[in-house]
C-alpha positions in Angstrom: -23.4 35.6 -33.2 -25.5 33.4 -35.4 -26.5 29.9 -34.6 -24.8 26.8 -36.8 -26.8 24.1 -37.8 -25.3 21.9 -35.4 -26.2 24.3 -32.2 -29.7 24.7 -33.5 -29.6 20.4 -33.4 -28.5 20.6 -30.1 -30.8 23.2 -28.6 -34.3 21.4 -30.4 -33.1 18.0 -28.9 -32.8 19.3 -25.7 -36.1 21.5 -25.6 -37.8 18.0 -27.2 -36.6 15.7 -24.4 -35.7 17.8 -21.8 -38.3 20.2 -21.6 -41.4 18.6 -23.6 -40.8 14.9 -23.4 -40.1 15.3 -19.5 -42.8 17.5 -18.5 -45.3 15.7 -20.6 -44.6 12.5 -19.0 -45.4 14.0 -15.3 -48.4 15.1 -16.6 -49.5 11.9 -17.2 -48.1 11.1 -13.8 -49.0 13.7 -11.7 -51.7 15.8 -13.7 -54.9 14.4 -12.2 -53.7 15.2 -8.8 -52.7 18.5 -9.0 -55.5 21.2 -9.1 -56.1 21.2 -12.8 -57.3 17.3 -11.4 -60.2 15.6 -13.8 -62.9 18.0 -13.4 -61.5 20.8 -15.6 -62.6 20.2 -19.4 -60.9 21.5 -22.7 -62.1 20.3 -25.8 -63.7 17.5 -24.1 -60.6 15.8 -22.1 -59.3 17.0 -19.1 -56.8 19.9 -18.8 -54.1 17.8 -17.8 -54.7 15.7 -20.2 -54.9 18.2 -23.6 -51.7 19.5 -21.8 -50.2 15.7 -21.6 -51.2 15.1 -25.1 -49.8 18.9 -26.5 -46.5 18.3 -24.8 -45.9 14.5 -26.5 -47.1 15.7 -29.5 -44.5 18.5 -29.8 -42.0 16.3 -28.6 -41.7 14.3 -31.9 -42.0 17.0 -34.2 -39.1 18.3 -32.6 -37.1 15.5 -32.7 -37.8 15.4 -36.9 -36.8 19.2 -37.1 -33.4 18.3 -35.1 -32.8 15.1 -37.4 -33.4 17.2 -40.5 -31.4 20.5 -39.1 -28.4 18.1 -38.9 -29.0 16.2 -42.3 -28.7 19.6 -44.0 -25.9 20.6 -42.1 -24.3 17.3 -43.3 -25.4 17.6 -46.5 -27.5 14.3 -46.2 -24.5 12.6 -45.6 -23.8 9.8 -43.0 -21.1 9.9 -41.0 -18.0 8.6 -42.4 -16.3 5.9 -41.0 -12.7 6.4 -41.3 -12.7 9.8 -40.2 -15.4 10.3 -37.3 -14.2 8.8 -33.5 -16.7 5.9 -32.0 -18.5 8.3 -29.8 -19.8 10.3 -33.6 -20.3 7.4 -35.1 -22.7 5.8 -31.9 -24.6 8.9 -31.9 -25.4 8.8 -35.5 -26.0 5.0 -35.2 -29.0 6.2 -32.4 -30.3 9.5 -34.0 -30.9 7.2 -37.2 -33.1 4.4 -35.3 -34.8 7.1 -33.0 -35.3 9.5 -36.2 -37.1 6.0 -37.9 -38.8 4.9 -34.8 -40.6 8.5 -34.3 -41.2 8.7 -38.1 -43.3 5.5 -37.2 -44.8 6.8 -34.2 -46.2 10.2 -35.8 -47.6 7.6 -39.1 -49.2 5.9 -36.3 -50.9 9.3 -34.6 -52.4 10.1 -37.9 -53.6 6.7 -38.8 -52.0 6.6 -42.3 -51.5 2.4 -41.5 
């Protein structure tokens, strides 16, 4: 069975936040204390922090490939009004100002302003 547009949305969302945003965060939380702890050195930085750094990194990438996966499927349409029930509309409302705001964040990582 081949995967729609809109499943292949859903499924990068969740790996982004669910998976890579989540365990990226207790990294940072957690990732000195645990036995990779500050000692450990890859390219410099600690493990746990390469591995902190890797997993936010991948996290907004992913969230871009999702926006764009459901712009094509839409055509680059927005969602129409008259048609689409609040809870559509709400979504689309939040993916836009998260798809912006993570736009800004990755212009930030690379120093382009």
């Amino acid at each position: 069975m081949p995967v729609t547009l809109v499943q292949a949305h859903a499924m990068v969302m969740i790996i982004a936040w669910m998976i890579f945003g989540s365990t990226g965060i207790l990294f940072a939380r957690y990732g000195r204390t645990i036995r990779l702890g500050n000692r450990r050195q890859l390219l410099g930085k600690a493990v746990w922090f390469q591995i902190h750094r890797l997993l936010l990194s991948l996290t907004p990438l992913l969230t871009l490939l999702g926006f764009f996966l459901i712009l094509v499927r839409k055509g680059g349409q927005w969602v129409d009004l008259q048609v689409a029930d609040l809870r559509s509309i709400i979504h689309s409302i939040f993916g836009g100002i998260i798809g912006m705001e993570i736009y800004d964040q990755i212009l930030k990582q690379v120093h382009i302003y």
